[in-house]
DSSP file (Angstrom, degrees, kcal/mol; ACC not computed):
  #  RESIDUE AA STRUCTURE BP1 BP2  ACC     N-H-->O    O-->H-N    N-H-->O    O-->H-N    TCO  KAPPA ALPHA  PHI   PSI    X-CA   Y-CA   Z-CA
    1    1 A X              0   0    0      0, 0.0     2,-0.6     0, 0.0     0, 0.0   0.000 360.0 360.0 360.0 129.4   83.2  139.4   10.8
    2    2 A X        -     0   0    0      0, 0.0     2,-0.4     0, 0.0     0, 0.0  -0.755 360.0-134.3 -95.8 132.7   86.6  140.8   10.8
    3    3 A X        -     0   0    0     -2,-0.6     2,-0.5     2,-0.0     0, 0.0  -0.734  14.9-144.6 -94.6 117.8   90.0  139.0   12.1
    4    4 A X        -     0   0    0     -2,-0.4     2,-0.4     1,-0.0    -1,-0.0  -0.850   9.5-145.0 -88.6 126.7   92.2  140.8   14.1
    5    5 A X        -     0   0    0     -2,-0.5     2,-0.2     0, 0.0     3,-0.0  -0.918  15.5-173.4-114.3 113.5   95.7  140.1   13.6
    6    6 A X        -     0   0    0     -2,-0.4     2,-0.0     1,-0.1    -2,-0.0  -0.826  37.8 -94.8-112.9 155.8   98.2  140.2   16.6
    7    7 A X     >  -     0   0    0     -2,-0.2     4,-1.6     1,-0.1    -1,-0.1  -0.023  29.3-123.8 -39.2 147.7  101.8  139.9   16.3
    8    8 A X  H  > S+     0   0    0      2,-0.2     4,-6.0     1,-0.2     5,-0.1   0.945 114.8  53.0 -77.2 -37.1  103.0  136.4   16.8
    9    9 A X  H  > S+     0   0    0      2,-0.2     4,-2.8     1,-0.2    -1,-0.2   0.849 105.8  55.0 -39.2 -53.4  105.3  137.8   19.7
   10   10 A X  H  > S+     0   0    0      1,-0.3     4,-1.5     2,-0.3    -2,-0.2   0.934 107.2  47.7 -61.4 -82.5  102.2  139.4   21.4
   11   11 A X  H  X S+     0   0    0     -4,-1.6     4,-1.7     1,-0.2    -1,-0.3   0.868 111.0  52.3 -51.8 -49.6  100.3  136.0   21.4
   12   12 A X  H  X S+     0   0    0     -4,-6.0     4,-1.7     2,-0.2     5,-0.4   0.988 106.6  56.1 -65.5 -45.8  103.7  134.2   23.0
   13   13 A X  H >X S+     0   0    0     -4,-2.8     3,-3.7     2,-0.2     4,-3.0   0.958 110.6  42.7 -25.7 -96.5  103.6  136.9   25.7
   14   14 A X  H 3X S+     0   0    0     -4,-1.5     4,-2.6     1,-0.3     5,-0.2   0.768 112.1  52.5 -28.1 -64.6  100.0  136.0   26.7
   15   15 A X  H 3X S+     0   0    0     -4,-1.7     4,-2.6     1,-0.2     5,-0.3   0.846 110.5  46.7 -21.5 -52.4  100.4  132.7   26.6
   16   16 A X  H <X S+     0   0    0     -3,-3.7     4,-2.1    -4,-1.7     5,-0.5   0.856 112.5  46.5 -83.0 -25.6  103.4  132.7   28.9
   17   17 A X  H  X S+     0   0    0     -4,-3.0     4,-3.1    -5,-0.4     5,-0.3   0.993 105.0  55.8 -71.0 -37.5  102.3  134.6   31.2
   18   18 A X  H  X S+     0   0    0     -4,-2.6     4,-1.5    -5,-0.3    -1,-0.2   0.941 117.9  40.2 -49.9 -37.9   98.8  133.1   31.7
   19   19 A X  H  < S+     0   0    0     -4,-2.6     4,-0.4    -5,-0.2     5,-0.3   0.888 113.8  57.4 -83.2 -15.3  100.9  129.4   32.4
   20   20 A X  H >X S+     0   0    0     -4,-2.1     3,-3.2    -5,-0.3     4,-0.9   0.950 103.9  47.7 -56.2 -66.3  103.5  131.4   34.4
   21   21 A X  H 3X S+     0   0    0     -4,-3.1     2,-5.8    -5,-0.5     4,-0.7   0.842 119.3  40.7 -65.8 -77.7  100.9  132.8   36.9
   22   22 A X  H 3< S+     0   0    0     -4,-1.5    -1,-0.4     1,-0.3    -2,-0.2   0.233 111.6  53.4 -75.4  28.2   99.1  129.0   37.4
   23   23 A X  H X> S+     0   0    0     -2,-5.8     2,-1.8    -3,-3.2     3,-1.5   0.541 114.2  45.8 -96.1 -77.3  102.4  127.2   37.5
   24   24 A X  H 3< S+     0   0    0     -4,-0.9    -2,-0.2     1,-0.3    -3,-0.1   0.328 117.1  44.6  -9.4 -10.4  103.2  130.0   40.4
   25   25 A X  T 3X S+     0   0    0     -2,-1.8     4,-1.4    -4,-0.7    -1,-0.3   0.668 118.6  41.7-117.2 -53.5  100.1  129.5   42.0
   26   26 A X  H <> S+     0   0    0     -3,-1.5     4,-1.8    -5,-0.3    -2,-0.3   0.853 113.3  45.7 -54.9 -52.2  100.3  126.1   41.7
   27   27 A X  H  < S+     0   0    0     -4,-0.6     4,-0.4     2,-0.2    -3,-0.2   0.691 112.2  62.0 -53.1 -56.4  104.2  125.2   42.7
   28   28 A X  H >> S+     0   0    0     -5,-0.5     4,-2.8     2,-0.2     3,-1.0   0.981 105.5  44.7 -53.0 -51.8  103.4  127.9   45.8
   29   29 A X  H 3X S+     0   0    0     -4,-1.4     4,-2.5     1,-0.3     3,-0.4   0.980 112.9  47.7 -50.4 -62.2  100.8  125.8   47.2
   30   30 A X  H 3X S+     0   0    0     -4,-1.8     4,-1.0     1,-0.3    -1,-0.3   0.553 115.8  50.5 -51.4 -13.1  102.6  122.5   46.9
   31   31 A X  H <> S+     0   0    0     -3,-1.0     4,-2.1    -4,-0.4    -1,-0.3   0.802 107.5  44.7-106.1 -36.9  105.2  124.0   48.3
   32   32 A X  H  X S+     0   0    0     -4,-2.8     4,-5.0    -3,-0.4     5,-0.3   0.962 113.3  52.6 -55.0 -56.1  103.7  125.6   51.2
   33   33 A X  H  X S+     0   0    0     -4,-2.5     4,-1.8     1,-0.3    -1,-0.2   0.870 116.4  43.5 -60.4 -46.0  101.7  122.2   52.0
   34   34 A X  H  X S+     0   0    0     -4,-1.0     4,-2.8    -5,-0.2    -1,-0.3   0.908 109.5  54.7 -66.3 -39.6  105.4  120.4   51.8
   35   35 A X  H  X S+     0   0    0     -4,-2.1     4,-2.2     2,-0.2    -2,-0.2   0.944 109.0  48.1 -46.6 -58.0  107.1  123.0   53.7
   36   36 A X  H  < S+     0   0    0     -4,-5.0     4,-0.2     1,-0.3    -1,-0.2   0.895 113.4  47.2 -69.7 -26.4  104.4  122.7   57.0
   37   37 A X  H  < S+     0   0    0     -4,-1.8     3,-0.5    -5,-0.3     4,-0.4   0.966 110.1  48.5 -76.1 -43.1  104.6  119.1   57.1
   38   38 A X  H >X S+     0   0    0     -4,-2.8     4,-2.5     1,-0.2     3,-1.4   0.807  97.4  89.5 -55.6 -31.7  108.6  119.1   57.0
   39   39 A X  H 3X S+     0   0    0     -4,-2.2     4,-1.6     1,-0.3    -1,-0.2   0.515  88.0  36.2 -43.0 -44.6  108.3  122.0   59.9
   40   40 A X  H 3> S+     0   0    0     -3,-0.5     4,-1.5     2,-0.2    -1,-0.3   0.575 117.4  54.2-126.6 -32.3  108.3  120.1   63.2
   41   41 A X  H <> S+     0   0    0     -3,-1.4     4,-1.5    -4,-0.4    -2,-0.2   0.983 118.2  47.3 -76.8 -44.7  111.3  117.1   61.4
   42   42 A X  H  X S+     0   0    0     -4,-2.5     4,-5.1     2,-0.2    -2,-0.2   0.919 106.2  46.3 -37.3 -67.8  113.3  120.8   60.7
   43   43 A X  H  X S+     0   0    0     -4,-1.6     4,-2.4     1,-0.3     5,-0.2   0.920 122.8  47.4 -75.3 -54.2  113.2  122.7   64.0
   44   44 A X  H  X S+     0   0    0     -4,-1.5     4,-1.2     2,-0.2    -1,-0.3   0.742 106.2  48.4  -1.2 -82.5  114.3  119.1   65.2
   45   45 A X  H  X S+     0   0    0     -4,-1.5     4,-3.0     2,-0.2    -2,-0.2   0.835 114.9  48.9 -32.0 -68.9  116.9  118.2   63.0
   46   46 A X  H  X S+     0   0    0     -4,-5.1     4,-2.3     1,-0.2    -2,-0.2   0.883 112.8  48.9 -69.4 -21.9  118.5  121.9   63.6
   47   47 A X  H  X S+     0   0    0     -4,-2.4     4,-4.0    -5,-0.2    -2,-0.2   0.865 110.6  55.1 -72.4 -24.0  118.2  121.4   67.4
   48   48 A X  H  X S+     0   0    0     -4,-1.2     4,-2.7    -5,-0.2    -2,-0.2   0.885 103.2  47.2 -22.0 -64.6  119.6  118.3   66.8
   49   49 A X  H  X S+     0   0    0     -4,-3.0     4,-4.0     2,-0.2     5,-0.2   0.938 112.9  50.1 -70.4 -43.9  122.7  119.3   65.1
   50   50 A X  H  X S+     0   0    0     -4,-2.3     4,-1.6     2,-0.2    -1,-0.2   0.976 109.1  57.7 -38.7 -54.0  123.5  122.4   68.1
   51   51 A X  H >X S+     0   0    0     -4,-4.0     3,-1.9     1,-0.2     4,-0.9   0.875 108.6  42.8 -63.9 -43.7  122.9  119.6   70.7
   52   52 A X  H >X S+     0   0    0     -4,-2.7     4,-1.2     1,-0.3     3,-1.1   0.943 113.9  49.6 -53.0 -51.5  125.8  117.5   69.0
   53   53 A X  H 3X S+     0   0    0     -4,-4.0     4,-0.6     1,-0.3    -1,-0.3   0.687 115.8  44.7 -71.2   3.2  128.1  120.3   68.6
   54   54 A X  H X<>S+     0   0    0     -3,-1.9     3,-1.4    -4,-1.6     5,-0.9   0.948 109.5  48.8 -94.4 -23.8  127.6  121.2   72.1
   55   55 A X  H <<5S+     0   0    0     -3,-1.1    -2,-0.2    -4,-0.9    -3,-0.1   0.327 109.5  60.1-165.6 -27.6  127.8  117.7   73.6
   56   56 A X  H 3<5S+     0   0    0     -4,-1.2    -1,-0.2     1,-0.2    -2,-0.1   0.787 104.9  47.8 -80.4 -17.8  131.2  117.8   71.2
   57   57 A X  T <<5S-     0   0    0     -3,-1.4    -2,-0.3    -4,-0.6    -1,-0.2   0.142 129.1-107.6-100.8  18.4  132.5  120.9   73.4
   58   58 A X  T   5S+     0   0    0      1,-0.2     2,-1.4    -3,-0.0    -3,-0.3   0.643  78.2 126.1  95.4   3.5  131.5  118.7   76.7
   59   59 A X      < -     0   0    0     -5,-0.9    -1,-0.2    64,-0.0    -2,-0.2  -0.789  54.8-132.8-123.5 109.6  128.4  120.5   77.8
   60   60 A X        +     0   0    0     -2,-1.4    60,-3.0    -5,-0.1     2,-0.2  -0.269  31.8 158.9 -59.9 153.8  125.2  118.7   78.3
   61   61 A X        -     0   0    0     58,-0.2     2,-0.2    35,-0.1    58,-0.2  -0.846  17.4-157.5-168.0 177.8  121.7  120.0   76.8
   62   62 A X        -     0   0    0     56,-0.3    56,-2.5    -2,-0.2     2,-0.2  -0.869  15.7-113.9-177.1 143.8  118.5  118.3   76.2
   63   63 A X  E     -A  117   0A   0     -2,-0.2     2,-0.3    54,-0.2    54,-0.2  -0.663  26.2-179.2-111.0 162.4  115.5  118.9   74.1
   64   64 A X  E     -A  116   0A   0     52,-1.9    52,-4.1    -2,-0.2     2,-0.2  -0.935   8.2-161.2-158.3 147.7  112.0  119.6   75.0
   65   65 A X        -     0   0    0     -2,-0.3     2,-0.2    12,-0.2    16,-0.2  -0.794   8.0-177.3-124.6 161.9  108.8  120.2   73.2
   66   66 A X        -     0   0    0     48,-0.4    48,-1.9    -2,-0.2     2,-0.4  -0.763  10.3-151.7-166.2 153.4  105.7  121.7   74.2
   67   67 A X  B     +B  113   0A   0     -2,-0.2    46,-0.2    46,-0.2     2,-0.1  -0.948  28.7 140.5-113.9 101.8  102.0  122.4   72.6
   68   68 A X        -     0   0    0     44,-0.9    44,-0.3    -2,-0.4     3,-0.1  -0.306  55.2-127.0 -92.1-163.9   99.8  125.0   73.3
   69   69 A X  S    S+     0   0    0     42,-0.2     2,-0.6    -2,-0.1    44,-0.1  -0.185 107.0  57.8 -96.6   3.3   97.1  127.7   72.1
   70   70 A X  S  > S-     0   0    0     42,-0.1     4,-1.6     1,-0.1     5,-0.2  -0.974  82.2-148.0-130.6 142.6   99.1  130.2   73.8
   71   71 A X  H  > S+     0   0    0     -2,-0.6     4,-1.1     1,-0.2    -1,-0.1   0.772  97.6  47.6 -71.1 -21.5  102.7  130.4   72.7
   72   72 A X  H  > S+     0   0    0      2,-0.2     4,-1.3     3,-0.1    -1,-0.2   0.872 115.8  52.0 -94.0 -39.6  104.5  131.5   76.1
   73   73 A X  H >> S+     0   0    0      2,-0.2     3,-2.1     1,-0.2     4,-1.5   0.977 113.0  39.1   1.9-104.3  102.3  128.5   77.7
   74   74 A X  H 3< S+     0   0    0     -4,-1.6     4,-0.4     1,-0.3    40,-0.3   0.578 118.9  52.6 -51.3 -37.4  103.6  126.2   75.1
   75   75 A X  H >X S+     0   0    0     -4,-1.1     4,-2.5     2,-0.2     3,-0.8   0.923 116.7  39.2 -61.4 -48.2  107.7  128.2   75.5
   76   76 A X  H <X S+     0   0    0     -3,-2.1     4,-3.7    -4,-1.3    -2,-0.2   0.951 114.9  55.6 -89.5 -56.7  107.7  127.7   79.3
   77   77 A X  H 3< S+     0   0    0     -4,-1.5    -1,-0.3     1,-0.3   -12,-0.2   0.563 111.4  44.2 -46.7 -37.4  106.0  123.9   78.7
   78   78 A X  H <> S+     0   0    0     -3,-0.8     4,-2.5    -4,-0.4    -1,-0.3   0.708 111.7  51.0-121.6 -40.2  109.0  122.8   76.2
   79   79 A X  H  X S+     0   0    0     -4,-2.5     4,-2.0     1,-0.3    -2,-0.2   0.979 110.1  52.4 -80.2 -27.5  111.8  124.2   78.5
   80   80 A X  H  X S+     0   0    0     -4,-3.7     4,-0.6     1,-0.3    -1,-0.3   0.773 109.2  45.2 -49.3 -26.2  110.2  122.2   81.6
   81   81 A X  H  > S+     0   0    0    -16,-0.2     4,-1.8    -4,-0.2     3,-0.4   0.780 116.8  48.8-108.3 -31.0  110.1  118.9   79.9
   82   82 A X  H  < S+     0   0    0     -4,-2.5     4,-0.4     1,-0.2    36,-0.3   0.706 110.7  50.4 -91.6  -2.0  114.0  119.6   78.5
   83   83 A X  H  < S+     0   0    0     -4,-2.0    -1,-0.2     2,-0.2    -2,-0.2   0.503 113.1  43.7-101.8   1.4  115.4  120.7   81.9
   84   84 A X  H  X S+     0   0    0     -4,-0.6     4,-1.2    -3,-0.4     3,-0.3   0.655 115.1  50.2 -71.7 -41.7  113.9  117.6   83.6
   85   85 A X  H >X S+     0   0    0     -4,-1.8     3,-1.8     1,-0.2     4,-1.6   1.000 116.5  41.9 -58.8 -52.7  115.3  115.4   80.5
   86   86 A X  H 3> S+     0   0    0     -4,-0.4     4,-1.3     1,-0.3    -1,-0.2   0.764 114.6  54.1 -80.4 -16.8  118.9  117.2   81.0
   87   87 A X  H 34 S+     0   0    0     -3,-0.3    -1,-0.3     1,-0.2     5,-0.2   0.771 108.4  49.5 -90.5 -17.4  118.6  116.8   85.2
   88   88 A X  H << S+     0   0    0     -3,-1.8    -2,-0.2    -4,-1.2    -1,-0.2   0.901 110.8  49.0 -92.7 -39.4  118.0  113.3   84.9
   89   89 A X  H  < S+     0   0    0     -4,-1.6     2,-0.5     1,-0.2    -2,-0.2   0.759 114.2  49.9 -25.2 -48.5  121.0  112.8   82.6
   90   90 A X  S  < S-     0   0    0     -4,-1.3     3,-0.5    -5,-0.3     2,-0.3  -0.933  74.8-149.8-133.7 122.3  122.9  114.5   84.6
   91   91 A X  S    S+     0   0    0     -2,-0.5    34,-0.6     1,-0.2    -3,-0.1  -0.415  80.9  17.4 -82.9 151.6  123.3  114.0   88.1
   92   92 A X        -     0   0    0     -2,-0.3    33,-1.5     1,-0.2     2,-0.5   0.992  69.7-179.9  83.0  40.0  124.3  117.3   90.3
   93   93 A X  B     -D  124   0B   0     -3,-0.5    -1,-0.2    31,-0.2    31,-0.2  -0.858  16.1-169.1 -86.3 121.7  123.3  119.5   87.8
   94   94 A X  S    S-     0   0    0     29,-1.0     2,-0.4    -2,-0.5    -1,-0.1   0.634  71.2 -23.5 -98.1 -12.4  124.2  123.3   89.7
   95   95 A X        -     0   0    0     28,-0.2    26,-1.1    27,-0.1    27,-0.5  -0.984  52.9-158.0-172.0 172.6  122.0  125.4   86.4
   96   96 A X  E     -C  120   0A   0     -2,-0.4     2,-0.2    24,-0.3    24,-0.2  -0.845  10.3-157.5-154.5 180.0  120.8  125.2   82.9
   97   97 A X  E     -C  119   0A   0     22,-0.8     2,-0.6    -2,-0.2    22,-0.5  -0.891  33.8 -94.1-150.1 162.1  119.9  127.8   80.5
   98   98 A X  E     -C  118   0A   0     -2,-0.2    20,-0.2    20,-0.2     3,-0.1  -0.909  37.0-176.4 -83.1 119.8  117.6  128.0   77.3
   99   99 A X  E     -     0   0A   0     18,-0.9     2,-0.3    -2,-0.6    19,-0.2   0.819  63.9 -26.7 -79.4 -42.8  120.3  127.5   74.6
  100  100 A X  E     -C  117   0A   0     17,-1.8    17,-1.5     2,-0.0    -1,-0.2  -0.956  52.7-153.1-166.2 165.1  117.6  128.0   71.8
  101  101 A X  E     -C  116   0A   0     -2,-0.3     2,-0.5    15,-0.2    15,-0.2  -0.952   1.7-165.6-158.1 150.0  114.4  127.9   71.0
  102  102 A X  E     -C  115   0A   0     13,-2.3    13,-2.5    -2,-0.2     2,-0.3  -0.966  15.5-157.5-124.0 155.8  112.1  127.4   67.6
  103  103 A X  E     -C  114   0A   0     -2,-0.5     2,-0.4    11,-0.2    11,-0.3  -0.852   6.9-171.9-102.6 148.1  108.1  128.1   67.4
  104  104 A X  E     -C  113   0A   0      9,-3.1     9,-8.0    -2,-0.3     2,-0.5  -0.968  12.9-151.0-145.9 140.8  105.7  126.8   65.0
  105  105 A X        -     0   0    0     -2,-0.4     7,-0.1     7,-0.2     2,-0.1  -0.900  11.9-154.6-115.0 124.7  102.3  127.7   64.6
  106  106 A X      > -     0   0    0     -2,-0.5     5,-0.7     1,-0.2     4,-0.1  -0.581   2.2-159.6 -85.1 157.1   99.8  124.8   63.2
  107  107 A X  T   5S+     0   0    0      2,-0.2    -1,-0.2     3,-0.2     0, 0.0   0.718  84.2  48.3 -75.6 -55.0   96.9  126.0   61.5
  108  108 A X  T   5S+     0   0    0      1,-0.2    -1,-0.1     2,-0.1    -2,-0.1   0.815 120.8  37.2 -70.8 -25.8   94.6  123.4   61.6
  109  109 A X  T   5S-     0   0    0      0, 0.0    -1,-0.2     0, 0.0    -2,-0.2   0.651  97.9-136.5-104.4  -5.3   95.0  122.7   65.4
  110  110 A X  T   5 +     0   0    0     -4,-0.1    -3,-0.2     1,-0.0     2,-0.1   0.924  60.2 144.8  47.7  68.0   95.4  126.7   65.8
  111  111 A X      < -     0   0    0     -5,-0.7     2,-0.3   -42,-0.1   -42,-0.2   0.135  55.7-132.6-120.0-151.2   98.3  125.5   68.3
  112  112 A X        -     0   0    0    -44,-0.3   -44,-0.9    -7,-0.1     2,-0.5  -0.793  22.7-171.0-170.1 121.9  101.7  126.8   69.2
  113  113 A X  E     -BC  67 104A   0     -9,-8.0    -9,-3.1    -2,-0.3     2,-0.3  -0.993   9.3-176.3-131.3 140.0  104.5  124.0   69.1
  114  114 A X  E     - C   0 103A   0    -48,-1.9     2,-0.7    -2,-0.5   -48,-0.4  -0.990  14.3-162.8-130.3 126.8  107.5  125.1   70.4
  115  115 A X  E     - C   0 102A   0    -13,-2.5   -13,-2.3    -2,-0.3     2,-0.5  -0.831  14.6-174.2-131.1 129.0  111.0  123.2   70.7
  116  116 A X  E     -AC  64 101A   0    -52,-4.1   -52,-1.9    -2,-0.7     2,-0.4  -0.906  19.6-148.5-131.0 138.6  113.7  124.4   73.0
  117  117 A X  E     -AC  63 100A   0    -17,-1.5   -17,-1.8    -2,-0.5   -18,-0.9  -0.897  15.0-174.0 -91.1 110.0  117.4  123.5   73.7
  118  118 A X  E     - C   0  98A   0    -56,-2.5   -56,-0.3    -2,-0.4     2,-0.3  -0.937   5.4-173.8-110.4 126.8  118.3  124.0   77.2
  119  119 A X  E     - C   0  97A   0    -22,-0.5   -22,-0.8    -2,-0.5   -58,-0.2  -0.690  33.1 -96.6 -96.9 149.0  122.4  123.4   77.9
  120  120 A X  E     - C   0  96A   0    -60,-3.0   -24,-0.3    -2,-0.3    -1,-0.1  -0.325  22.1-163.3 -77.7 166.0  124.0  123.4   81.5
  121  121 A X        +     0   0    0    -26,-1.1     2,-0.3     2,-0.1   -25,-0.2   0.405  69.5  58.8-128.5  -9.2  125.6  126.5   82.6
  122  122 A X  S    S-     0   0    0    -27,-0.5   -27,-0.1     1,-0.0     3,-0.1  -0.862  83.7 -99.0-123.0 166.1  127.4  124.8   85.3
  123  123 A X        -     0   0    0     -2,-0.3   -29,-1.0     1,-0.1   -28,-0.2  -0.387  57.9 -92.5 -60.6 146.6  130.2  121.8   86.2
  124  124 A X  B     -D   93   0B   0    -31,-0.2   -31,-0.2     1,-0.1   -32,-0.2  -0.467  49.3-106.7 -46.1 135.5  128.6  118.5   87.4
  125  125 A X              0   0    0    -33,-1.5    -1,-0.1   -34,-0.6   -34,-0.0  -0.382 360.0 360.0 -68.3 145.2  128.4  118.7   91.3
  126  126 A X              0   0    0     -2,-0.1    -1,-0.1    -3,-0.1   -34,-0.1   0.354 360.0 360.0 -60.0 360.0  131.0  116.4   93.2
């Protein structure tokens, strides 16, 4: 039988690349898996932060979720439940708007969650 002799370089190449690709493979997944569970604490978190800095400029908002299979369903669903929060806050309220809005789609419930900021667009009534 005859032994083929590769450069030692040649042999660290292969090597690295084979654990590159399944660290990459690996690392993606875990990362994905962490990412979709963080998703819904995110879109949160950043509506969060608008509603303080609007709330610092005096102008009321309120947040709303809503869950569907159809995403405009699920849009319409999110701003209803945050322009009832924000009317009940605030009495006399003359308008609102949607300030923002984020979508997520779950996989597993093959669902549409959508979380929407609506802010007033008018002065309190007298």
């Amino acid at each position: 039988m005859k032994k083929i002799k590769l450069p030692g370089s040649a042999v660290f190449i292969a090597v690295m690349s084979i654990v590159s690709l399944n660290l990459c493979s690996c690392s993606k997944k875990a990362g994905d898996d962490a990412k979709k569970s963080r998703l819904p604490v995110n879109a949160l978190y950043e509506l969060e932060k608008v509603k303080d800095s609007l709330k610092n400029k005096n102008t009321p908002s309120a947040i709303g979720i809503g869950i569907s299979g159809d995403e405009m369903i699920a849009r319409h669903i999110s701003a209803d439940e945050a322009r009832a929060q924000l009317s009940r806050a605030v009495e006399g309220l003359s308008g609102s708007t949607v300030y923002k809005s984020i979508s997520k789609f779950d996989d597993e419930t093959k669902s549409y969650r959508v979380y929407t900021l609506v802010a007033s667009t008018g002065s309190e009534a007298p």
